[in-house]
RONUFI-495780 format. One record per residue (C-alpha): z, y, x; residue number from 0; residue in three letters. Coordinates in steps of 0.5 Angstrom, whole numbers. Example, Ala and Ser with C-alpha at 12.3 -4.5 7.8 and 13.67 -1.06 7.14 Angstrom:
// RONUFI-495780
ZANU     c3     c2     c1    n  res
ZANU     16     -9     25    0  ALA
ZANU     14     -2     27    1  SER
// end
This chain:
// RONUFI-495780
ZANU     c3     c2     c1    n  res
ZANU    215    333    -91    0  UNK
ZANU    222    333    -89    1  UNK
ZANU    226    329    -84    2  UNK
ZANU    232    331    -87    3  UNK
ZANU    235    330    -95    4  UNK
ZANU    235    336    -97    5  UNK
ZANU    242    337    -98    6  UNK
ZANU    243    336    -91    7  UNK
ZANU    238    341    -89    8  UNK
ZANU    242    347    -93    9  UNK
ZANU    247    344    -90   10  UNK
ZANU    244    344    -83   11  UNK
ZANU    240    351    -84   12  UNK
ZANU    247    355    -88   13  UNK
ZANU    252    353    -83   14  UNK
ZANU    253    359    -79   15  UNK
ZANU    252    364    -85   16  UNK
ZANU    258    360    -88   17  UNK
ZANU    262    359    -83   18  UNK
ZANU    261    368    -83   19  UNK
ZANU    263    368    -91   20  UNK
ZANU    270    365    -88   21  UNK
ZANU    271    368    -83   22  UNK
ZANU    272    375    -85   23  UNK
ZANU    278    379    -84   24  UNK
ZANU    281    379    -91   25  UNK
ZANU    280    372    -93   26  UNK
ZANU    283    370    -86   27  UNK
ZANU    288    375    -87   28  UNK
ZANU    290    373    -94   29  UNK
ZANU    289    365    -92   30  UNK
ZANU    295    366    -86   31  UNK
ZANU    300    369    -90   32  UNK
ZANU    298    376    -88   33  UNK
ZANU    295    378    -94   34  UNK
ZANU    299    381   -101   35  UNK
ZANU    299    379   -108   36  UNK
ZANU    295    385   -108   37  UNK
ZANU    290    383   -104   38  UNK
ZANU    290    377   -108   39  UNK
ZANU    289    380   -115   40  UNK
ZANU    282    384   -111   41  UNK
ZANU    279    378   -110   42  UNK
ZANU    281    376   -117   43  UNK
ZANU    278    382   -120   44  UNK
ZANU    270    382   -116   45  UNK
ZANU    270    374   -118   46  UNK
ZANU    271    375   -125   47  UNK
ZANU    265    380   -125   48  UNK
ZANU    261    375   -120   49  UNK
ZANU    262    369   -125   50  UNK
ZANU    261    372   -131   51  UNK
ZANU    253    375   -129   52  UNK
ZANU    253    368   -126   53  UNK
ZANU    255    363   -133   54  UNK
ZANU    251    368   -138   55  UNK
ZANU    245    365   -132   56  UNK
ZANU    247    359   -133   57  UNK
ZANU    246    359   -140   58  UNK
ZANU    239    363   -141   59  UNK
ZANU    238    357   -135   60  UNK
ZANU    240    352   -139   61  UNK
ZANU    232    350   -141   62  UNK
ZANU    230    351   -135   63  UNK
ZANU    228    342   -132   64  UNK
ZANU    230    344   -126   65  UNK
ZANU    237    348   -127   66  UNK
ZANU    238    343   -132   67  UNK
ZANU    241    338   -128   68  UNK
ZANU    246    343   -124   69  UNK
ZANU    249    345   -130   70  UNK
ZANU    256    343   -133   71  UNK
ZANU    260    345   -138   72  UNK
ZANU    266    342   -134   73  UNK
ZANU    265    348   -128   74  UNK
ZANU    266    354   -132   75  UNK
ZANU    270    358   -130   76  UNK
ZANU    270    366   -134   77  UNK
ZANU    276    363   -139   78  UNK
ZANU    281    361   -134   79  UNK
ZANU    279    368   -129   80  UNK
ZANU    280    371   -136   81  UNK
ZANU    287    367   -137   82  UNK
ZANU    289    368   -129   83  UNK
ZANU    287    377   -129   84  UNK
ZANU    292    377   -136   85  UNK
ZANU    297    373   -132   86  UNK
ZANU    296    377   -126   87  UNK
ZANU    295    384   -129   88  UNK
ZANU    297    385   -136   89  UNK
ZANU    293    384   -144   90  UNK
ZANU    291    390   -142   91  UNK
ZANU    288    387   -135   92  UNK
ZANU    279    388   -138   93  UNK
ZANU    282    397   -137   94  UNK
ZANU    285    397   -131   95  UNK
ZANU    278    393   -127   96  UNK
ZANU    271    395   -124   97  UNK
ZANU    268    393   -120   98  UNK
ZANU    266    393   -112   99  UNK
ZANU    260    396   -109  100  UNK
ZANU    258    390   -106  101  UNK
ZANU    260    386   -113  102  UNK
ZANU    255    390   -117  103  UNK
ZANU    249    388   -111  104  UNK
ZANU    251    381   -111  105  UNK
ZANU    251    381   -120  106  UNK
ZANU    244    384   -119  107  UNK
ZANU    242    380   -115  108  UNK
ZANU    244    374   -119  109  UNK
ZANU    240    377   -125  110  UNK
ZANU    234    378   -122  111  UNK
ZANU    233    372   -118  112  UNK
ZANU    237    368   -125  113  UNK
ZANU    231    371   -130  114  UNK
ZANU    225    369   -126  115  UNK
ZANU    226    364   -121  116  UNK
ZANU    230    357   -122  117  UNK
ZANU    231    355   -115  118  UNK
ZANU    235    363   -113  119  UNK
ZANU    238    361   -119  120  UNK
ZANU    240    354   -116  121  UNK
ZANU    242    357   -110  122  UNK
ZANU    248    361   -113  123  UNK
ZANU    251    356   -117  124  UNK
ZANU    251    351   -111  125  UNK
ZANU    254    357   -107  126  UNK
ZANU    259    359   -111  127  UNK
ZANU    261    352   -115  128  UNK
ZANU    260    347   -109  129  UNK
ZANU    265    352   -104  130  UNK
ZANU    270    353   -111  131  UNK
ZANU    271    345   -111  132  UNK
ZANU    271    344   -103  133  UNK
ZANU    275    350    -99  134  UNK
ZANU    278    353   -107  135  UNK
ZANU    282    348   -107  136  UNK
ZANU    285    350   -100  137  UNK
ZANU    285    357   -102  138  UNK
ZANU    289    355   -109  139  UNK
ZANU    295    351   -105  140  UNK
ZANU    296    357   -101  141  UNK
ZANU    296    362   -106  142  UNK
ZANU    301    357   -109  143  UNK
ZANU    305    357   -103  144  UNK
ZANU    305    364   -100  145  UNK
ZANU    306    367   -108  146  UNK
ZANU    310    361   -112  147  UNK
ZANU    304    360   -117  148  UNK
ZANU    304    354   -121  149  UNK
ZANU    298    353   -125  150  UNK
ZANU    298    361   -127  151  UNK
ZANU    294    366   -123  152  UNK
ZANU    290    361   -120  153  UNK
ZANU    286    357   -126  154  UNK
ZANU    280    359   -123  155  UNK
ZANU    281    353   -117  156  UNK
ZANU    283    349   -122  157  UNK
ZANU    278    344   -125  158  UNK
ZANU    282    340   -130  159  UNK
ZANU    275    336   -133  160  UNK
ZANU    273    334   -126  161  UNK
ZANU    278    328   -124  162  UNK
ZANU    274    326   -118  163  UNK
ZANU    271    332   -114  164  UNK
ZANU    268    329   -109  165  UNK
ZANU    263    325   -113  166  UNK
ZANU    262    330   -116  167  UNK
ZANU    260    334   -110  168  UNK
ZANU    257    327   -109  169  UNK
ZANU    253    328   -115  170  UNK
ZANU    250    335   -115  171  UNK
ZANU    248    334   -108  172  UNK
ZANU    244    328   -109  173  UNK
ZANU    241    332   -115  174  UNK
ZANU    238    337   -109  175  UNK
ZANU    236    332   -107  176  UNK
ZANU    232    329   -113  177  UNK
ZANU    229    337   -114  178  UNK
ZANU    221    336   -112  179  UNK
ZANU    221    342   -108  180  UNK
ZANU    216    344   -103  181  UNK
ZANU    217    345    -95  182  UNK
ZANU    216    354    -97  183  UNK
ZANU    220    352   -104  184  UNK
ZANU    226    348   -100  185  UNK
ZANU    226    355    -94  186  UNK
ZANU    226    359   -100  187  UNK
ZANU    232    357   -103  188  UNK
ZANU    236    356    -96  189  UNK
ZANU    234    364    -95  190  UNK
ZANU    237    366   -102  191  UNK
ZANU    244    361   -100  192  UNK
ZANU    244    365    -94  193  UNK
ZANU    243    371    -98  194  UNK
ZANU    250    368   -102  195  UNK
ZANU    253    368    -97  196  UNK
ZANU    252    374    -94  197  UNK
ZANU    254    378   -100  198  UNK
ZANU    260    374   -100  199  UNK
ZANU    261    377    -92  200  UNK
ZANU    260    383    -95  201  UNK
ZANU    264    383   -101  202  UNK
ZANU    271    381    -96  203  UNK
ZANU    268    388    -91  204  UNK
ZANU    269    391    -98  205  UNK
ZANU    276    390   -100  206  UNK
ZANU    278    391    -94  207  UNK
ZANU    276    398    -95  208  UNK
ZANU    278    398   -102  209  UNK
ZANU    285    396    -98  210  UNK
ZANU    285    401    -92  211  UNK
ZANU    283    407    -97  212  UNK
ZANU    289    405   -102  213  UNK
ZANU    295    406    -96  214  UNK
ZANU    290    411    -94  215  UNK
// end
C-alpha cells in the first residue's frame, strides 16, 4: 500500500511534468507581458477543441461510479470559451478556427482512453480542471491587466458557481483519494497525468510555431 494519500503522490510523482507544461516559451512569454492579444486568442482556439472532446467525455462518463464523483455541472467550461471566441473573434468565430497538430493528438487521446477506461478519463479531467482553478485564475488576472479585459474574453477562468475553489480543490483531491484503486491502477493514472501534461508542453511548442510561421 501506499504511504502517501493518493492525491499527494499525483502530486509528488507529476511535479516536474507540470512544472515543463508552465514553463514553455509562449506561455512564459504571454505571462510576462511579451505575448499579443493574438497569442492569447491561439490559446483560446485549441482550448476550445480540447474542452469540447473532454466535456462530451464527461457526459458519456456520467455513469461510470468511478468518474461520477468528479463530475460537476459547476466546472463546465465549452459555454463560456464559446462566449469568450465570439468576443475575441467574432459571430462568425466557429469559421475562422482549427485546430493544432497537437490539438488534434491531445483530442484523441482524451476520446480514446474516455471510451474504455475511467482512470485515463479521470486523469484528464484532474489535469486540465484542477490547473483552471489553481495557476487559471493567475493567467485570468494577467490577461486582464496586459489587454484590459473584464469579465469578456476570459470567462473560461471564471467559475461563477464555484464560491470557494480551494474547498473545492479540497474536495475533488479527497475524492482521489477515496478512489479504491490498486498500486498498478494509482501508476497507471500518474502516467496518463503526465502524458496530460506532456500534450499541454507540446501544444505551447506548437503555437509557438504557428506564431513564427505567421511573420514568417
Amino acid at each position: 500500500m501506499s504511504v502517501l494519500p493518493f492525491s499527494q503522490e499525483l502530486r509528488e510523482r507529476t511535479r516536474t511534468s507540470h512544472s515543463e507544461s508552465e514553463g514553455a516559451d509562449f506561455m512564459g512569454d504571454l505571462m510576462s507581458g511579451k505575448g499579443t492579444v493574438s497569442d492569447y486568442v491561439a490559446l483560446v482556439v485549441q482550448h476550445y477543441f480540447i474542452y469540447e472532446a473532454l466535456e462530451a467525455a464527461t457526459e458519456r462518463m456520467k455513469n461510470d461510479p468511478v468518474a461520477l464523483p468528479f463530475i460537476s455541472d459547476k466546472l463546465t467550461r465549452l459555454p463560456a470559451i464559446e462566449e469568450d471566441l465570439r468576443f475575441l473573434i467574432g459571430d462568425e468565430w466557429r469559421d475562422q478556427i482549427s485546430p493544432l497538430g497537437t490539438t488534434v493528438a491531445y483530442v484523441d487521446r482524451i476520446r480514446e482512453v474516455a471510451a474504455v477506461w475511467a482512470g485515463g478519463f479521470v486523469a484528464h479531467h484532474y489535469t486540465r480542471y484542477l490547473g483552471d482553478l489553481s495557476g487559471g485564475q493567475v493567467i485570468r488576472t494577467l490577461m486582464q491587466r496586459q489587454f484590459g479585459f473584464e469579465t469578456n474574453g476570459v470567462g473560461f477562468y471564471l467559475f461563477g458557481d464555484i464560491a470557494e475553489p480551494r474547498r473545492f480543490k479540497d474536495t475533488y483531491r479527497e475524492q482521489l483519494d477515496a478512489v479504491p484503486w490498486d498500486e498498478d491502477e494509482r501508476s497507471r493514472v500518474i502516467d496518463e497525468v503526465r502524458v496530460a501534461y506532456q500534450f499541454n508542453t507540446d501544444l505551447f511548442l506548437d503555437l509557438s510555431r504557428a506564431k513564427a510561421a505567421s511573420v514568417a
